[in-house]
N, C-alpha and C positions, 0 to 999 in steps of 0.2 A: 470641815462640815461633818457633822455625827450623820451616822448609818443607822434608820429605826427599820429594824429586819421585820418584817411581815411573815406569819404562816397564814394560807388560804387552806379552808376547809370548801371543798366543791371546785371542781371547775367543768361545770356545764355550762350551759346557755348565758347565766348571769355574772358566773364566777371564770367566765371564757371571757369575759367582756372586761370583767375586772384587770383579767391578764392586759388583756391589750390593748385599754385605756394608761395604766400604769406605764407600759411599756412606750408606745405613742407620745404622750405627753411629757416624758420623765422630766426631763429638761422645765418646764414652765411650773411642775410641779413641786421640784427642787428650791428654784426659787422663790416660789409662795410659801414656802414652809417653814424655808430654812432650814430643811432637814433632805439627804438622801435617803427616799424612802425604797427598801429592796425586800423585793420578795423575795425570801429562799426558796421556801419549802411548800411541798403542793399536797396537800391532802386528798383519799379515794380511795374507793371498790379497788382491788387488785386486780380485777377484771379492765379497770377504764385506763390503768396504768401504762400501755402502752397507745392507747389513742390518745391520752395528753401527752406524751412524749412527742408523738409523729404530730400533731395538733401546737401545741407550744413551744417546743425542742426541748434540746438535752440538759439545759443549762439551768434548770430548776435542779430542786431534788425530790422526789415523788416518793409517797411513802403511803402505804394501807394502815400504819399505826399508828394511831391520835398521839401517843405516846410522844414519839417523835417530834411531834412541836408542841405539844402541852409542856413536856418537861424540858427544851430547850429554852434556855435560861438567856438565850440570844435575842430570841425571838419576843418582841415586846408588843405585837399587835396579831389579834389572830380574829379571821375573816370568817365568819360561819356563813356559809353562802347552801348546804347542803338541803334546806327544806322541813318540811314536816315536822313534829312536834317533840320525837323520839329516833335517833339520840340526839339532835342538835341542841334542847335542853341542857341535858346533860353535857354536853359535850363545853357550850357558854359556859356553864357554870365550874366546869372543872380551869376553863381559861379563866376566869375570874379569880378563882381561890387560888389560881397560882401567880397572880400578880401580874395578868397579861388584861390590857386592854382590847374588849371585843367592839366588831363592826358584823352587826347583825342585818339581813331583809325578810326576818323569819317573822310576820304578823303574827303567823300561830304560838310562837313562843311567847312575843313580847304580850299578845292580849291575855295568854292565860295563864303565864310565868313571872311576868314583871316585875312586880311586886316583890320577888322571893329574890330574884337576880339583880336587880336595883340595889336591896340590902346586902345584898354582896359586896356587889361594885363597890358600894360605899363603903365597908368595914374594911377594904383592901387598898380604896383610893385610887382605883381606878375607872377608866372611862366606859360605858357600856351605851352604844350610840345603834339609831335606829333608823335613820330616815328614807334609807330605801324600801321599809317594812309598809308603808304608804303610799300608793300615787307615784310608785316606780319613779320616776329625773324628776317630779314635780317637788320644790323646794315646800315643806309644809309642815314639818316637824319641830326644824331649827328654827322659821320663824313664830312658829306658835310659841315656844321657850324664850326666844331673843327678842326680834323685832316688836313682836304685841305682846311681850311681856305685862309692859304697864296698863295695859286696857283689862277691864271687866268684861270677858269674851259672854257674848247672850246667847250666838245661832251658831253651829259651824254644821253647813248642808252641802253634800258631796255626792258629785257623778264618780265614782269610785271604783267601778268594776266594766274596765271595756268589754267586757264579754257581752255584758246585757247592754249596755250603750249603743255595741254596734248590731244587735240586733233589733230594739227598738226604733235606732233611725233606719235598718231598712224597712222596719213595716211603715214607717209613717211614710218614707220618701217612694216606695214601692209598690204598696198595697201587699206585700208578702205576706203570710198564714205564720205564728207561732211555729209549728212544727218545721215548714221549707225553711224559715228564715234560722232555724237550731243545725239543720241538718249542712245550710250551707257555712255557718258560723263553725262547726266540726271538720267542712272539710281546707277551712282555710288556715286551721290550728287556732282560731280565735276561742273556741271551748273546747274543752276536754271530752272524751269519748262518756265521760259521765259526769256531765255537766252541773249536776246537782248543786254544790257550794259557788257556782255562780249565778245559774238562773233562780236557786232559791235565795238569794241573799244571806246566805253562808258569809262567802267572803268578805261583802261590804259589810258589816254584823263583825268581824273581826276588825275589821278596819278604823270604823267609827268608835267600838270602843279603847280605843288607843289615841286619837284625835279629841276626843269627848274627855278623856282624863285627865289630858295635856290643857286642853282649853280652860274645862274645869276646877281644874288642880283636887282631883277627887279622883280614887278609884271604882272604875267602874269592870264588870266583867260582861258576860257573854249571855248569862242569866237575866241581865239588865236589861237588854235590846228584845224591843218587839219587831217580829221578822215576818216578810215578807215577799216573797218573791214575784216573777214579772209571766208564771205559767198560764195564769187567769188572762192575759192581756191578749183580746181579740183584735182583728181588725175594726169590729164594729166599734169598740172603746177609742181605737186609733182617731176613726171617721169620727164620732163626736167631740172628742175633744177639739177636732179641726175645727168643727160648723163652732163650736163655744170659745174656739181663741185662745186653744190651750196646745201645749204637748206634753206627751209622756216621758218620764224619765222614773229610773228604777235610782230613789236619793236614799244616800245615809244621812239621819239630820239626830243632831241632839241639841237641846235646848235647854235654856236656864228661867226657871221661873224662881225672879227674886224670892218671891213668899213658900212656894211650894214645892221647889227642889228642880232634879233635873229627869228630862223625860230623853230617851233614846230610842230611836228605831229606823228601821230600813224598812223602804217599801215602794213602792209602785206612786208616782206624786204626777199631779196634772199643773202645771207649769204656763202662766201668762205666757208668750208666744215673744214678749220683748224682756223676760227674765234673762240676767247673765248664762244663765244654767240650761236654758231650753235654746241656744243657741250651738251646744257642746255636743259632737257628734263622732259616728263610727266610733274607735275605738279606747278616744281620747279622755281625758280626766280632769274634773276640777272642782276646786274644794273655795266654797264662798264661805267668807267669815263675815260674823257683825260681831265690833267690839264699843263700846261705849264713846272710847275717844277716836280712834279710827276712825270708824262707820262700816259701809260696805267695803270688803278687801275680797279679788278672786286669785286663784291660784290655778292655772291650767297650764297642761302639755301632754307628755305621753306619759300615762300611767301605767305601763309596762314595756317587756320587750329587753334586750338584752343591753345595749346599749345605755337607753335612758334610768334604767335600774342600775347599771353599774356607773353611772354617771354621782348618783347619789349615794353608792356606796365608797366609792373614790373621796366624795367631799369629807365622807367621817374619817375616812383613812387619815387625809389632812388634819381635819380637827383635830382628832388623837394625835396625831404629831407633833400637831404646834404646841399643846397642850403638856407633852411630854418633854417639847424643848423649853418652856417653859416653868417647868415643874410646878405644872398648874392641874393635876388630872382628877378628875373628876368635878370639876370645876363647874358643869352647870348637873346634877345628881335628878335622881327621880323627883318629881315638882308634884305631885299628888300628896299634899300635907293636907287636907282637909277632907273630912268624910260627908259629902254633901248627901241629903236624903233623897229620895225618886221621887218623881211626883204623881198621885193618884191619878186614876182614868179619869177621876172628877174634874180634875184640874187640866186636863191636855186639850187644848181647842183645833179643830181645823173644818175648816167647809170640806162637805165629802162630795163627790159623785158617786152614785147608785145608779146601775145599770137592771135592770129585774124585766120578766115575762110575764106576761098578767092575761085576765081571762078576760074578752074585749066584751063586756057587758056592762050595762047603766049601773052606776053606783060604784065601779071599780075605781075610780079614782079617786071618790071624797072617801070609800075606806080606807085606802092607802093614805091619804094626807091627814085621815083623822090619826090613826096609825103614829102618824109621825108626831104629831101635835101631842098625844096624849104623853110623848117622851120630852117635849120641850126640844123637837126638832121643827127651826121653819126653815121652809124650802124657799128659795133663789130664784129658782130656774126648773121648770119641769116641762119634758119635750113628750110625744106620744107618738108614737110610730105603727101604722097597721101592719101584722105580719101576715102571711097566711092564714086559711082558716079561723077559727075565731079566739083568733089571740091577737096581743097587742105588746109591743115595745114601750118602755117607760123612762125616761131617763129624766133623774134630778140632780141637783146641785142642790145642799143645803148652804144656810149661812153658817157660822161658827157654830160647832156641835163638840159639847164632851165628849172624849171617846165612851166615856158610861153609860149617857143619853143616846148614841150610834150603837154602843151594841144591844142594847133594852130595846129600840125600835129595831133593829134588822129581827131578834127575835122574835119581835109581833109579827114582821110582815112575814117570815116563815112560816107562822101557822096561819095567816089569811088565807080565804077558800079560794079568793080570786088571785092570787099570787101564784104563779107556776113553778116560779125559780129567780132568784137572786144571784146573775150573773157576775156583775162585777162592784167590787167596791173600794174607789178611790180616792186618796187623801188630793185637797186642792192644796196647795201654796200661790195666797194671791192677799199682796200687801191690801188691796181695793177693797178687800170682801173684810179686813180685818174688825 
């Protein structure tokens, strides 16, 4: 049986998991491959050099010089597990041009390097695989390439970021505030001490565009996604969508419009109450497809974490193997052969929720509806709430509204005399209202 020697770039939390997955299963691994797959060489800070030693033992070999397994000619698979966008870049790309197959989880590379590193892969014939860069153990990559290959993909809409997941289900299941429910999501290590690329839709925003290019077989970048994060979301937005049948979820969604291209974005979405997707809570992930011949497909488990992330990096490890015993590499290559166009604000539909403050006086409400009307927005559903003093609470639900037509009316109601403020505004996903 051949020995495909592996270098690991990282061994922290994901590339710790890596170890000990590899290690754990070697045996069933072996046999599904057909190949002994062995790690030699461990890449790192010379600093971390003896916590993996005391951490993994002796029996690796541990090295601070990329060198050391870039130019070992042994070593045919190398593991970028290290993060961030600079050097692990570079770092891919030099294991590429040297004729080594990479097993990347790095989103930030794949969404804003791809393209560059793919053509590598290619010119060298080697495998450049990704699937933990996604939905961490959630299988989503390979079968967007494999399984629904032959379908025409139309929606692929995704709970993608447990950060914000789990703090949205504790305000709706809790009544928690925005800020308590960040502050305890920080101290459980669920966000980072600067939360920003999750609670803004940062990282979902990288994530969809790599799912969205795969689907579409089109490159899309980062430029492309309209973003939105989940900072706006109050309790009071919680409490309405309850009384309307809805819940909140912070979705990457991209979409195919036959005629007028593809629309991407991440945002704050209000969710039927019996969608696959408003079911999906705390920290967990899942990515719903509609494909032409398929129909609806979901895909759910734990979308991060050390374990389920190396879970999926393990399986490319395989791939590459088999692939290599079979002197088949490169065998499924970058899939974005068509430059599909974006499609206009004109053309993107979705029923919105508008939450706004208004001055509680006669006529305040048929200006706001004329308001709407004079944009070719009709309203659904509109609720009114007394607040203190003499103001009043407003909440609508449009029908299906251009994003052109929603931003030319939010505008009017900005400069309304009776209008105090325009709290929140969010996208609906409801087949009913289609």
């Amino acid at each position: 049986m051949n020995v495909v020697k592996i270098g690991l770039l990282g061994a922290g939390t994901v590339g710790g998991g890596v170890i000990k997955v590899l290690e754990k299963n070697a045996a069933d691994i072996c046999k599904k491959t057909g190949e002994k797959i062995e790690l030699t060489k461990i890449f790192g800070l010379s600093k971390d050099m003896e916590h993996y030693k005391k951490e993994y033992g002796s029996h690796y070999l541990y090295t601070d010089k990329i060198e050391d397994i870039l130019e070992d000619e042994e070593i045919k698979i190398v593991v970028e597990l290290i993060g961030r966008e600079h050097p692990a870049k570079e770092f891919i790309e030099d294991a590429l041009r040297h004729g080594k197959s990479v097993i990347t989880a790095n989103k930030d590379v794949v969404a804003k390097y791809g393209k560059e590193l793919f053509a590598i892969a290619e010119e060298k014939g080697c495998d450049l695989l990704f699937e933990a860069s996604v939905a961490g153990g959630i299988p989503i990559i390979t079968p967007l390439k494999t399984s629904l290959a032959a379908n025409e993909i139309q929606t692929v809409m995704g709970i993608v970021n447990g950060t914000t997941n789990y703090m949205l289900t504790k305000m709706t299941r809790e009544g928690m505030d925005y800020n308590a429910v960040l502050k305890e999501a920080q101290e459980k290590g669920y966000a980072e001490s600067d939360p920003t690329a999750d609670v803004g839709g940062l990282d979902a925003a990288r994530k969809i565009v790599i799912l969205g290019s795969i689907a579409f077989n089109t490159r899309l970048t980062l430029d492309d996604v309209a973003i939105e994060g989940i900072e706006k979301i109050s309790i009071k937005d919680i409490q309405f969508a309850e009384e309307l049948g809805y819940v909140i979820k912070l979705l990457a969604i991209a979409k195919r419009d036959a005629e007028h291209g593809i629309s991407v974005a991440v945002h704050p979405t209000m969710l039927p109450k019996d969608h696959p997707l408003a079911n999906v809570n705390d920290v967990y992930n899942a990515i719903f497809v509609v494909g032409d011949a398929v129909g609806d497909t979901m895909f759910m488990g734990m979308g991060a974490g050390r374990f389920p992330t190396a879970s999926a990096v393990c399986s490319d490890i395989m791939e590459a193997a088999r692939n290599m015993k079979n002197k088949d590499r490169g065998r499924i290559s970058c899939t974005c052969f068509n430059e599909k166009k974006l499609c206009p604000k004109e053309y993107m539909f979705a029923p919105c929720y508008i939450r706004m403050q208004v001055t509680d006086e006669p006529g305040a409400l048929s200006a706001i509806a004329a308001a709407f009307a004079s944009q070719n927005v009709s309203l659904r559903n509109v609720v009114q709430k007394d607040l203190p003093g003499q103001s009043a609470e407003i909440v609508v639900i449009t029908h299906r509204v251009s994003e052109m037509n929603l931003e030319m009316a939010l505008n009017l109601l900005k400069v309304l005399p009776v209008v105090a403020e325009i709290n929140s505004v969010i996208r609906v996903e409801d087949k009913e209202m289609d």
